[in-house]
N, CA, C and O atoms as a GROMACS GRO file, in nm:
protein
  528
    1UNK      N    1   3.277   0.386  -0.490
    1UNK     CA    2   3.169   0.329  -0.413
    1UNK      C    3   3.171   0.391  -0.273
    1UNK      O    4   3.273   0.389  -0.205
    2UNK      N    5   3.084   0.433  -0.240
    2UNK     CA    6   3.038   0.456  -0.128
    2UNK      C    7   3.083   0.390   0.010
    2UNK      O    8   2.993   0.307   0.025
    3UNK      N    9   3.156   0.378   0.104
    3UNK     CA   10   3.167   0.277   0.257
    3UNK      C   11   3.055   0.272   0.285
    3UNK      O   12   3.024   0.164   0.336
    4UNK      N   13   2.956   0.360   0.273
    4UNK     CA   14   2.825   0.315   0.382
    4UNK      C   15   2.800   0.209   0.346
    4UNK      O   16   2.802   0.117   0.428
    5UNK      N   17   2.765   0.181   0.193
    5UNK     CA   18   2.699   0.076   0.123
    5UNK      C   19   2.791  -0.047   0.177
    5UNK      O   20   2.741  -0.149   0.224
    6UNK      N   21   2.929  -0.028   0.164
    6UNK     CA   22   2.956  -0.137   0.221
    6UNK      C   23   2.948  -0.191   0.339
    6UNK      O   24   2.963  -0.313   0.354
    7UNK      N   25   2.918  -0.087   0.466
    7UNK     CA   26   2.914  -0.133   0.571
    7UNK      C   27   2.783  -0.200   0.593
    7UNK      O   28   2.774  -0.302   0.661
    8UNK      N   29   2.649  -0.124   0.518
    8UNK     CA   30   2.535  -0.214   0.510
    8UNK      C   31   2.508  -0.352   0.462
    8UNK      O   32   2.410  -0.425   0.467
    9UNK      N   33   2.624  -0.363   0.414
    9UNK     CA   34   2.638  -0.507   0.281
    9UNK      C   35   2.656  -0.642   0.392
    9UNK      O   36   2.588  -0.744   0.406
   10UNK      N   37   2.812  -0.580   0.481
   10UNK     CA   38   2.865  -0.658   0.559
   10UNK      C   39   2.802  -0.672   0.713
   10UNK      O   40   2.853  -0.734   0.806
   11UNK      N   41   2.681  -0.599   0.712
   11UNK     CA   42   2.543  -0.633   0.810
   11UNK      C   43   2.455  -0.759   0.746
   11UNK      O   44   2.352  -0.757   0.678
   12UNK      N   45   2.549  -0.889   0.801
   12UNK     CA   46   2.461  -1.008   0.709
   12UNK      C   47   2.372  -1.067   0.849
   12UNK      O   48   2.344  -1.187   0.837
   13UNK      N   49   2.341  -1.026   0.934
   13UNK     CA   50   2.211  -1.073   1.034
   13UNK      C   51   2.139  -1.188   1.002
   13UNK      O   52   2.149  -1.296   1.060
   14UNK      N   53   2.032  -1.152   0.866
   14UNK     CA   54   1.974  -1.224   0.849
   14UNK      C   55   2.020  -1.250   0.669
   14UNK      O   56   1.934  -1.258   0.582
   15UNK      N   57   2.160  -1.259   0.644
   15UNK     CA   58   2.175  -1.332   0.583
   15UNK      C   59   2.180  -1.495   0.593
   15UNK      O   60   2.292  -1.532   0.627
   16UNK      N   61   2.084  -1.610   0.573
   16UNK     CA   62   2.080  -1.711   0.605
   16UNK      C   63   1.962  -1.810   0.573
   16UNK      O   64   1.859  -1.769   0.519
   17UNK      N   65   1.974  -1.902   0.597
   17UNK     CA   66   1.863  -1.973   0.506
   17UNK      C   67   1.764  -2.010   0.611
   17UNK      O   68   1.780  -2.039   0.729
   18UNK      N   69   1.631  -2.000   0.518
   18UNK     CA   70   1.530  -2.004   0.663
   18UNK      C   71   1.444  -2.147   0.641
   18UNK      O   72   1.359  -2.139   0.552
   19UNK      N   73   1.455  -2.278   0.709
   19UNK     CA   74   1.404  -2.389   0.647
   19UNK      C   75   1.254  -2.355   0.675
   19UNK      O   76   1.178  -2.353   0.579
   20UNK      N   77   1.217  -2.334   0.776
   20UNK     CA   78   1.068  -2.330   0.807
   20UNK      C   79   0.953  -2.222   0.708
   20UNK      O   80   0.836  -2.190   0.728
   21UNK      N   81   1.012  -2.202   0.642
   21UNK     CA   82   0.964  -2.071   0.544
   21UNK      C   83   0.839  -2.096   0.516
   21UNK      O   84   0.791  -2.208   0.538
   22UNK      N   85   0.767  -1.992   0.463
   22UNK     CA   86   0.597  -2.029   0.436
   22UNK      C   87   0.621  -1.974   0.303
   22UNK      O   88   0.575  -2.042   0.211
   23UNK      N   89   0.699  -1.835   0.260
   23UNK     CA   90   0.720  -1.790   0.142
   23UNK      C   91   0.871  -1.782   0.067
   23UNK      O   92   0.963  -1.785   0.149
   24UNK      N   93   0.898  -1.775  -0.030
   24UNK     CA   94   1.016  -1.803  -0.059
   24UNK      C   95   0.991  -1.764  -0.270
   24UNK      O   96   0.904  -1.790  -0.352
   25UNK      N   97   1.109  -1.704  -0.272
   25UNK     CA   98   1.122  -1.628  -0.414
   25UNK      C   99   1.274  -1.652  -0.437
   25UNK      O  100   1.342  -1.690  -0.342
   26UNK      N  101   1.337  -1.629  -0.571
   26UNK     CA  102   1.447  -1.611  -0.605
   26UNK      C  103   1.429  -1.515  -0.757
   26UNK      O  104   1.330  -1.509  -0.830
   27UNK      N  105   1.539  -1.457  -0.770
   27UNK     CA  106   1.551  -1.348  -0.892
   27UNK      C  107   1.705  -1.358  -0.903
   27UNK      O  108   1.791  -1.370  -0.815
   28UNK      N  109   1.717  -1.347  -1.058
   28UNK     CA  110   1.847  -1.302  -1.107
   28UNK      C  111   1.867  -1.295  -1.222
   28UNK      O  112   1.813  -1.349  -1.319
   29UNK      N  113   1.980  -1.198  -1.207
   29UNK     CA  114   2.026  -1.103  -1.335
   29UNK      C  115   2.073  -1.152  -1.464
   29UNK      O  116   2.192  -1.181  -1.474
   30UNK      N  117   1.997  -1.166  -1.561
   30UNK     CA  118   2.084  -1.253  -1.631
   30UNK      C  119   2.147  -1.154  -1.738
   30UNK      O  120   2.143  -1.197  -1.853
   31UNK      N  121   2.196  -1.046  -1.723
   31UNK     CA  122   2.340  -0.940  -1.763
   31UNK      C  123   2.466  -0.979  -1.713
   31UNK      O  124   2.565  -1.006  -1.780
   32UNK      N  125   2.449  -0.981  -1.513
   32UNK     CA  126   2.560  -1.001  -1.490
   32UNK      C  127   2.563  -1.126  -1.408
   32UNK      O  128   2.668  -1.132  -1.345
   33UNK      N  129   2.482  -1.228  -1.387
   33UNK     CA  130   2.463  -1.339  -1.290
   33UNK      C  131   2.444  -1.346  -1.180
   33UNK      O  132   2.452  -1.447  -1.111
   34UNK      N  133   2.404  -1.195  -1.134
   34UNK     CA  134   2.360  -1.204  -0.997
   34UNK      C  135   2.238  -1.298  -0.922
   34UNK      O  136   2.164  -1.358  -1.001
   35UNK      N  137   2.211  -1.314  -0.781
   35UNK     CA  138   2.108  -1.414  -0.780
   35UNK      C  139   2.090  -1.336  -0.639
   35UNK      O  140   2.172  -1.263  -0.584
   36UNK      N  141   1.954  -1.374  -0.595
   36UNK     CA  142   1.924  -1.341  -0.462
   36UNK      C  143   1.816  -1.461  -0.472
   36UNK      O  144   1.737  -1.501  -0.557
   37UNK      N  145   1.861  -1.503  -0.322
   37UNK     CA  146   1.731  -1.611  -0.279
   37UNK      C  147   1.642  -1.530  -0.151
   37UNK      O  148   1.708  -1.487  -0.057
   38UNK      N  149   1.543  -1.518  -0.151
   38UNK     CA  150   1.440  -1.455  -0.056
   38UNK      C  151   1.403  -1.555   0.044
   38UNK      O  152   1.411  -1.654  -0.029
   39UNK      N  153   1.367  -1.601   0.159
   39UNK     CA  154   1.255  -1.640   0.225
   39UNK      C  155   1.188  -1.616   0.339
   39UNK      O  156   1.254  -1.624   0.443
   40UNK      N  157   1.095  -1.593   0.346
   40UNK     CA  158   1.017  -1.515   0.446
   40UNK      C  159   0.914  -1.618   0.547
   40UNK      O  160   0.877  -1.732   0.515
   41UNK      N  161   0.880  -1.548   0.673
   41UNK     CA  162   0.842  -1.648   0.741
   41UNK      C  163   0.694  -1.534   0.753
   41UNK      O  164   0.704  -1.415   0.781
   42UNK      N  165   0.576  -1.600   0.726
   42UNK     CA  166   0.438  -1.471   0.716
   42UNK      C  167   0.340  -1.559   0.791
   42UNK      O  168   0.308  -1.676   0.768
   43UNK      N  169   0.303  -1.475   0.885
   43UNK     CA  170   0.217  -1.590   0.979
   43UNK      C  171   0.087  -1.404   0.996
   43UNK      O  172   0.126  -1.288   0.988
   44UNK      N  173  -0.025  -1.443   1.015
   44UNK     CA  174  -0.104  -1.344   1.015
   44UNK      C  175  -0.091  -1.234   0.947
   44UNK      O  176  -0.127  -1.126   0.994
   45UNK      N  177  -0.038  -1.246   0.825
   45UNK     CA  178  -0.024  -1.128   0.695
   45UNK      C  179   0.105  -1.057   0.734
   45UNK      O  180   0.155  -0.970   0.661
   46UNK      N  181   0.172  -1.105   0.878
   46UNK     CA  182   0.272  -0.994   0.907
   46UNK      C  183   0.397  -1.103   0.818
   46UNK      O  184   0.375  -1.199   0.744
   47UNK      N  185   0.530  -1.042   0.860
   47UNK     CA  186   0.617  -1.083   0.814
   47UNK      C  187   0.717  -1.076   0.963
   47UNK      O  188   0.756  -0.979   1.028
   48UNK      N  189   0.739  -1.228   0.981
   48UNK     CA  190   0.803  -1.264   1.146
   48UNK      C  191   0.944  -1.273   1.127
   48UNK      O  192   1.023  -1.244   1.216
   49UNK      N  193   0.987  -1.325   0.978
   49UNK     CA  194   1.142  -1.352   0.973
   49UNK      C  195   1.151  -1.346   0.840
   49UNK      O  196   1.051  -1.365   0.770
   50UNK      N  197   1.261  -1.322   0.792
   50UNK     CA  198   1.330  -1.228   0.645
   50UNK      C  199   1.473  -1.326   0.632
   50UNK      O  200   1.558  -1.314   0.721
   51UNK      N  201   1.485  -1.376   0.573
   51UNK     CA  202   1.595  -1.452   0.523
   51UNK      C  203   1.685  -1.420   0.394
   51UNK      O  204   1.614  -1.389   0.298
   52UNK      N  205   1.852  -1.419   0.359
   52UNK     CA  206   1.802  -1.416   0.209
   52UNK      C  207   1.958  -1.506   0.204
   52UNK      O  208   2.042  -1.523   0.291
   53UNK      N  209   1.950  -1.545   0.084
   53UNK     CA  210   2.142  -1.594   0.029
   53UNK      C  211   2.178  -1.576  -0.098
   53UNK      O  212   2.091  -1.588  -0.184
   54UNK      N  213   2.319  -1.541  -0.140
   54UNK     CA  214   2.263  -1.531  -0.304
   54UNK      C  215   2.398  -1.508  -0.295
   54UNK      O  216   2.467  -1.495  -0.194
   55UNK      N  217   2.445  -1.502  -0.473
   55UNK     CA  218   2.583  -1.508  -0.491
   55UNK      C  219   2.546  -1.344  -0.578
   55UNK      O  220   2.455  -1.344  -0.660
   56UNK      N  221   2.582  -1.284  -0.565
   56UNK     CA  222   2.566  -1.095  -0.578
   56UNK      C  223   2.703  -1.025  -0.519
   56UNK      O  224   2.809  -1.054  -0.464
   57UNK      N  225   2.616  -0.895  -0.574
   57UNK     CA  226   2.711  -0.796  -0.548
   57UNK      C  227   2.672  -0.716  -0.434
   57UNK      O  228   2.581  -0.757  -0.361
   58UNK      N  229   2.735  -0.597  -0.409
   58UNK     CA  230   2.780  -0.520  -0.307
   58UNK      C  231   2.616  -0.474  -0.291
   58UNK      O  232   2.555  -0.467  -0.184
   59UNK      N  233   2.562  -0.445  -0.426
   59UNK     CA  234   2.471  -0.350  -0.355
   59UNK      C  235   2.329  -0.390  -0.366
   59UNK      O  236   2.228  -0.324  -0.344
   60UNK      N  237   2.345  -0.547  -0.417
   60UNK     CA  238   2.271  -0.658  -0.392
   60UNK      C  239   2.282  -0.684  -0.242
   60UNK      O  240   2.208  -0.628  -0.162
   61UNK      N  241   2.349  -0.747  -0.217
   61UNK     CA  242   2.375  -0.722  -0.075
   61UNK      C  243   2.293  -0.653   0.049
   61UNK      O  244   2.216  -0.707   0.128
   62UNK      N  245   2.336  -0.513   0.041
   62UNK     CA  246   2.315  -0.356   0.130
   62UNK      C  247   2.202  -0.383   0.096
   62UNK      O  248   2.136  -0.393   0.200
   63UNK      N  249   2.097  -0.414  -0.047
   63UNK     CA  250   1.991  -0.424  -0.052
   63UNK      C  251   1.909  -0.511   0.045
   63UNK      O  252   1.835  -0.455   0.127
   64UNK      N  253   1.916  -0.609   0.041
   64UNK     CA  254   1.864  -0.739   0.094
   64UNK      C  255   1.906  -0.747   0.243
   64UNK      O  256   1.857  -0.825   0.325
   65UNK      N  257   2.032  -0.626   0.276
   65UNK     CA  258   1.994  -0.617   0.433
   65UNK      C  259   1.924  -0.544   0.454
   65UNK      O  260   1.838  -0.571   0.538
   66UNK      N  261   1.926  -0.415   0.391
   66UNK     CA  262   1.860  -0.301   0.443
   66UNK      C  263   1.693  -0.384   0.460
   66UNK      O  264   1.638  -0.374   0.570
   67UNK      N  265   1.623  -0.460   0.348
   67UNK     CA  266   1.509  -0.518   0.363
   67UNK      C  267   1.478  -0.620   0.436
   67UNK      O  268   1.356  -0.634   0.448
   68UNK      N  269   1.531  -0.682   0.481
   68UNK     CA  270   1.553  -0.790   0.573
   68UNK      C  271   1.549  -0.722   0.728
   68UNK      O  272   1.491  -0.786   0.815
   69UNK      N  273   1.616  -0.583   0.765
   69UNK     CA  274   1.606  -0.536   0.942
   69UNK      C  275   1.445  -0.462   0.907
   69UNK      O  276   1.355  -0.465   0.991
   70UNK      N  277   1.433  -0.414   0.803
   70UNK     CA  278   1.356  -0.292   0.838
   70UNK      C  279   1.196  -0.365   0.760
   70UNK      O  280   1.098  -0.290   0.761
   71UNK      N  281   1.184  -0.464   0.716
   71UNK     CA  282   1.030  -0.550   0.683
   71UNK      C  283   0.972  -0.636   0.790
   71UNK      O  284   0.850  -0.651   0.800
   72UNK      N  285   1.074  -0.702   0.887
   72UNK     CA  286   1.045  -0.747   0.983
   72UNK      C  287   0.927  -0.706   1.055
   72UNK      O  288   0.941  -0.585   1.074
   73UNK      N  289   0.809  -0.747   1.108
   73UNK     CA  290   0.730  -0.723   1.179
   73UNK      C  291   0.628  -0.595   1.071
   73UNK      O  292   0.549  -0.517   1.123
   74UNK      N  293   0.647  -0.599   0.971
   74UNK     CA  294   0.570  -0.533   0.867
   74UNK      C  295   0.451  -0.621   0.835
   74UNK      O  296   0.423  -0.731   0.883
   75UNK      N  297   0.373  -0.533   0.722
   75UNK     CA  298   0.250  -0.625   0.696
   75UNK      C  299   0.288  -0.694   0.557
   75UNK      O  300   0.381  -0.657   0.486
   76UNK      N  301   0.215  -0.783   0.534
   76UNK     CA  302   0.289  -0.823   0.385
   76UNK      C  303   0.240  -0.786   0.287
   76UNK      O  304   0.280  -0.845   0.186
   77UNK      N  305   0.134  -0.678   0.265
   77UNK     CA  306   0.071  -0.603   0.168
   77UNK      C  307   0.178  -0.449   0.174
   77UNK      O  308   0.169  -0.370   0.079
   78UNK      N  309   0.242  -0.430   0.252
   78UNK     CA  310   0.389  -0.332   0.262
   78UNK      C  311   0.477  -0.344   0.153
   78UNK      O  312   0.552  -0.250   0.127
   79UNK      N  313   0.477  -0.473   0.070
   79UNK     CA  314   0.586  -0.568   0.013
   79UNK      C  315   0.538  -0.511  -0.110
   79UNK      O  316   0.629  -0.447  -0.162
   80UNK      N  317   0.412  -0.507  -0.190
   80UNK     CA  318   0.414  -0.428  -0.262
   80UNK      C  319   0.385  -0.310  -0.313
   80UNK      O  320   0.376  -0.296  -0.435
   81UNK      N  321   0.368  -0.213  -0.230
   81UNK     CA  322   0.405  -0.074  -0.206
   81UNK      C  323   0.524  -0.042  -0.188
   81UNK      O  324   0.554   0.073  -0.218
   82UNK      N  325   0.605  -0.112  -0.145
   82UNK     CA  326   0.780  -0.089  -0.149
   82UNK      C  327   0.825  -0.107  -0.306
   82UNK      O  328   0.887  -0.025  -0.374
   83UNK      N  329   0.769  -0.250  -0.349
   83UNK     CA  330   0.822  -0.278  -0.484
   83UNK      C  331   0.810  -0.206  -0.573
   83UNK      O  332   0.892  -0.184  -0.662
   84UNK      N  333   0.672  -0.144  -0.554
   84UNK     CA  334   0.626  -0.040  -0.676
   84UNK      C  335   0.702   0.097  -0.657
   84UNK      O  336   0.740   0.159  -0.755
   85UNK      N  337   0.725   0.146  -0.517
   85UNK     CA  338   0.810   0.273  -0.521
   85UNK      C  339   0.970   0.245  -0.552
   85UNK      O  340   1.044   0.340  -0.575
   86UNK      N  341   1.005   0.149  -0.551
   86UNK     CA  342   1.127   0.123  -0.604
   86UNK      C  343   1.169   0.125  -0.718
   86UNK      O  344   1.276   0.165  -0.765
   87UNK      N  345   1.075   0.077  -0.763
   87UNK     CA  346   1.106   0.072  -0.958
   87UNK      C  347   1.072   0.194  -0.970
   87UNK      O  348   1.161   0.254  -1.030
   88UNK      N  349   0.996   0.255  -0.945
   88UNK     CA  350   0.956   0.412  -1.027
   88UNK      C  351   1.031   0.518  -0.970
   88UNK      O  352   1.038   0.627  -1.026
   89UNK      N  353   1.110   0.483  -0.820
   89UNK     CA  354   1.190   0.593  -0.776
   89UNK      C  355   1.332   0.611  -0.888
   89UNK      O  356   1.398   0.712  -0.911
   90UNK      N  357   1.347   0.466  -0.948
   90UNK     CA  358   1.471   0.532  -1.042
   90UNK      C  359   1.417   0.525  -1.203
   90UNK      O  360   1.477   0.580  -1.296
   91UNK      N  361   1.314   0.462  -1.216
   91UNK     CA  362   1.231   0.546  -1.378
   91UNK      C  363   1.210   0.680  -1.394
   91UNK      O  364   1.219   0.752  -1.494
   92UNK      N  365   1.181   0.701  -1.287
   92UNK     CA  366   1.086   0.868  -1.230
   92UNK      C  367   1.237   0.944  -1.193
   92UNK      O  368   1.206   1.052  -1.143
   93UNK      N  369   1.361   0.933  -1.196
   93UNK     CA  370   1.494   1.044  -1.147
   93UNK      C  371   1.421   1.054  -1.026
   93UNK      O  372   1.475   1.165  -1.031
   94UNK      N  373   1.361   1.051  -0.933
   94UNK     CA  374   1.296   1.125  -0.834
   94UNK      C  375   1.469   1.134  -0.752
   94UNK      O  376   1.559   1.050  -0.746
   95UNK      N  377   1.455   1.303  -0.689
   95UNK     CA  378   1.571   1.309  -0.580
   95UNK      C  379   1.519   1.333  -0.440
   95UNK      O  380   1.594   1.370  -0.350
   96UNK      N  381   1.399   1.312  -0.425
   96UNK     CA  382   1.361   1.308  -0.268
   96UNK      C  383   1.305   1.137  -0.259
   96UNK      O  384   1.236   1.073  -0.340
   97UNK      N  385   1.356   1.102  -0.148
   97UNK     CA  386   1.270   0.987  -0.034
   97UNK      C  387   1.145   1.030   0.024
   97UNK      O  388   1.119   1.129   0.091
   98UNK      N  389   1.073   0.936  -0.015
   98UNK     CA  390   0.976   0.958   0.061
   98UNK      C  391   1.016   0.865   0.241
   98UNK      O  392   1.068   0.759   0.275
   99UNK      N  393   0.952   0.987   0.311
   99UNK     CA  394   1.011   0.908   0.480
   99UNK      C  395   0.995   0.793   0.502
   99UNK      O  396   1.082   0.723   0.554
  100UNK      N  397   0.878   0.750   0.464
  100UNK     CA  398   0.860   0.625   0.543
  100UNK      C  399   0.952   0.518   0.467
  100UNK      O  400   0.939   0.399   0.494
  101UNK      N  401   1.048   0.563   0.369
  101UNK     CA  402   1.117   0.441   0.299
  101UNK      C  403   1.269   0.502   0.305
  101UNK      O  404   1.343   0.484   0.208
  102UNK      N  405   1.310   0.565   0.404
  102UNK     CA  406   1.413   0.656   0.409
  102UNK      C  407   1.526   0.602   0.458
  102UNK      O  408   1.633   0.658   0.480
  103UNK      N  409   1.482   0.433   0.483
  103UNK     CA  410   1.612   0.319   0.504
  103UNK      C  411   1.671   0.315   0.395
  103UNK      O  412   1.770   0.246   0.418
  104UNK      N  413   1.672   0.340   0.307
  104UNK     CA  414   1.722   0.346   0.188
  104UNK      C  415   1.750   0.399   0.069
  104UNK      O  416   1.746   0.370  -0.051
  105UNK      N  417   1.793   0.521   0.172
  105UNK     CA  418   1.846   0.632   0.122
  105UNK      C  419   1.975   0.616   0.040
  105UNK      O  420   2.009   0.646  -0.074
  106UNK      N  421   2.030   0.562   0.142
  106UNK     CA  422   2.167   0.524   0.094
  106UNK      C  423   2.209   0.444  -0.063
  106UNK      O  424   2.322   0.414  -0.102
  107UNK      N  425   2.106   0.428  -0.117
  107UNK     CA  426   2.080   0.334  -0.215
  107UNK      C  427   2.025   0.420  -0.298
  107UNK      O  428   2.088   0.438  -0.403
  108UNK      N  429   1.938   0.473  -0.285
  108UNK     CA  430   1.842   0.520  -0.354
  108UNK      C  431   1.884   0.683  -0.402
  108UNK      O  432   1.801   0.773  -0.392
  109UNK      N  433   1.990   0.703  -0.442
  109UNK     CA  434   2.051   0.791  -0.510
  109UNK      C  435   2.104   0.775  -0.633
  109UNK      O  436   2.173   0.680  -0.671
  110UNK      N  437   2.057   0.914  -0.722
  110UNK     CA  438   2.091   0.954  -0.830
  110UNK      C  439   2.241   0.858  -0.926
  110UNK      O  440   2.256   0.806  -1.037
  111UNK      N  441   2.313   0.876  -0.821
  111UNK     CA  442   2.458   0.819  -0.870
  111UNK      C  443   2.475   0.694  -0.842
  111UNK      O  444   2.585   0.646  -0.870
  112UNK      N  445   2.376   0.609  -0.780
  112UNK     CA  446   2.368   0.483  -0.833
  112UNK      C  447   2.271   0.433  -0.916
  112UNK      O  448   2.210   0.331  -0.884
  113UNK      N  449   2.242   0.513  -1.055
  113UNK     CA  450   2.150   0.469  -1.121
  113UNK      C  451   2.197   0.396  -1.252
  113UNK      O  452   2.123   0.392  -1.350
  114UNK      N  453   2.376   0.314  -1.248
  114UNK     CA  454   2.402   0.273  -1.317
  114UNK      C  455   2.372   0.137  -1.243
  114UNK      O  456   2.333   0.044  -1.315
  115UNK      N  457   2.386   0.109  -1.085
  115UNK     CA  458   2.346  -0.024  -1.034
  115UNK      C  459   2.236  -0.036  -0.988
  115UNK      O  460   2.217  -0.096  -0.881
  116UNK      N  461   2.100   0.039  -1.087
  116UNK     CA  462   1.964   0.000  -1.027
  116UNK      C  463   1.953  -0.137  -1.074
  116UNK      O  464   1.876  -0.187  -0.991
  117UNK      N  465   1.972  -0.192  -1.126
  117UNK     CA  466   1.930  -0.292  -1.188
  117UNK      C  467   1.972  -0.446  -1.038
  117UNK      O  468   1.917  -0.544  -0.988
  118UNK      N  469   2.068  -0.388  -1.033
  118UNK     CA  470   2.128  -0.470  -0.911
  118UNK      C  471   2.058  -0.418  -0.786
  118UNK      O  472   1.989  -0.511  -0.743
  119UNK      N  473   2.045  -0.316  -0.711
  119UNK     CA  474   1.962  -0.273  -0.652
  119UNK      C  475   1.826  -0.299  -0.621
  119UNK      O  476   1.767  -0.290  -0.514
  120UNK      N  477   1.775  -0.347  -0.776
  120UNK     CA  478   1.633  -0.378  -0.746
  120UNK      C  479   1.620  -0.528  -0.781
  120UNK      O  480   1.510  -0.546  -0.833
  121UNK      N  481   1.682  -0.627  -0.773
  121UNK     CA  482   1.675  -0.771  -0.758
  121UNK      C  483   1.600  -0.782  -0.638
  121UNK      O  484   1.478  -0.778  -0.646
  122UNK      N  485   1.665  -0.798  -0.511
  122UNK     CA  486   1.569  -0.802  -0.418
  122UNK      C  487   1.427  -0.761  -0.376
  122UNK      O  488   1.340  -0.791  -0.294
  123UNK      N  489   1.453  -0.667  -0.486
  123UNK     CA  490   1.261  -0.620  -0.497
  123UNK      C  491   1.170  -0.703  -0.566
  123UNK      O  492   1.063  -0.746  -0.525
  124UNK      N  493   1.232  -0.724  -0.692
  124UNK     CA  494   1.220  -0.824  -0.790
  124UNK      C  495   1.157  -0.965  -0.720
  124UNK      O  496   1.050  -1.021  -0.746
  125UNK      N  497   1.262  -1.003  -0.621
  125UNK     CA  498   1.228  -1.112  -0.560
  125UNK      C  499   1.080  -1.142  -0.460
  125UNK      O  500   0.989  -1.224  -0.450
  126UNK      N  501   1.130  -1.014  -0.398
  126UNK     CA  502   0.965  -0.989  -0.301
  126UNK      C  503   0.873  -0.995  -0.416
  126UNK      O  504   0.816  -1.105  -0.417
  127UNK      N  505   0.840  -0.928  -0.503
  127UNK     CA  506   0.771  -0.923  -0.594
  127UNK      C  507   0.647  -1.040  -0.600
  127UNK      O  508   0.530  -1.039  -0.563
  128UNK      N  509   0.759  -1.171  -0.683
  128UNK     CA  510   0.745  -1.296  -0.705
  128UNK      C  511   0.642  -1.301  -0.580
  128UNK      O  512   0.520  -1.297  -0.598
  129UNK      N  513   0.713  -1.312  -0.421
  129UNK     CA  514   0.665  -1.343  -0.316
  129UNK      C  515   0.499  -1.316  -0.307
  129UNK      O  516   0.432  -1.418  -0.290
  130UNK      N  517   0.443  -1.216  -0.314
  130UNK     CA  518   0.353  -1.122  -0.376
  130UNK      C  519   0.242  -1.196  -0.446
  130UNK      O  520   0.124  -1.205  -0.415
  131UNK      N  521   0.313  -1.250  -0.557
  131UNK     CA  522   0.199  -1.236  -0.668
  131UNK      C  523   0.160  -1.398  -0.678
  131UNK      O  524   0.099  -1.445  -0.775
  132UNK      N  525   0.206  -1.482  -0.556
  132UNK     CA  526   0.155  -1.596  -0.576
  132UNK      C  527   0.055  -1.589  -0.535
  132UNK      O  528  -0.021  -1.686  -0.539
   0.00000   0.00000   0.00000
């Protein structure tokens, strides 16, 4: 495993529960029992605060921080244009990032395409967020 991933993991900021929430999702794995809880605070389509908690792994984790610093102050129609390039960046092998999603680089490599599945929970979750 990678240190970066772990050092992104153990960036828990906005790991935490957000009571005032307007949106709120959960997803999990039922292979290995992972869980991610989402909640988001969306006031004028933007996205003001990013919350998440969940009993997961490492790169569950790195995930749900990396999305949590870098959605902040985003629009919430962003949420699924991320989701959709996520799933198809590891259907598709693709080996380039596209820039504007280049927070997650670190993730989004070839040699973790045995933990996409874990990887993309938190997408999973926004998802949900999404399609209510």
């Amino acid at each position: 495993m990678d240190l970066k991933i772990l050092e992104i993991a153990s960036d828990t900021e906005n790991n935490k529960n957000i009571k005032n929430h307007t949106h709120a999702a959960k997803s999990k794995n039922p292979l290995c029992g992972d869980e991610i809880h989402i909640k988001l605070v969306i006031a004028d389509e933007k996205i003001v605060d990013f919350g998440y908690q969940g009993k997961s792994c490492v790169y569950c984790q790195a995930t749900a921080s990396l999305l949590s610093k870098n959605l902040i102050n985003s629009k919430k129609n962003k949420i699924n244009e991320l989701c959709d390039y996520a799933k198809s960046y590891f259907s598709k092998k693709q080996e380039i990032i596209e820039k504007k999603w280049s927070f997650l680089s670190k993730l989004f490599d070839q040699k973790n395409i045995s933990r996409k599945e874990c990887i993309l929970l938190p997408f999973n979750a926004l998802r949900k967020i999404t399609t209510k």
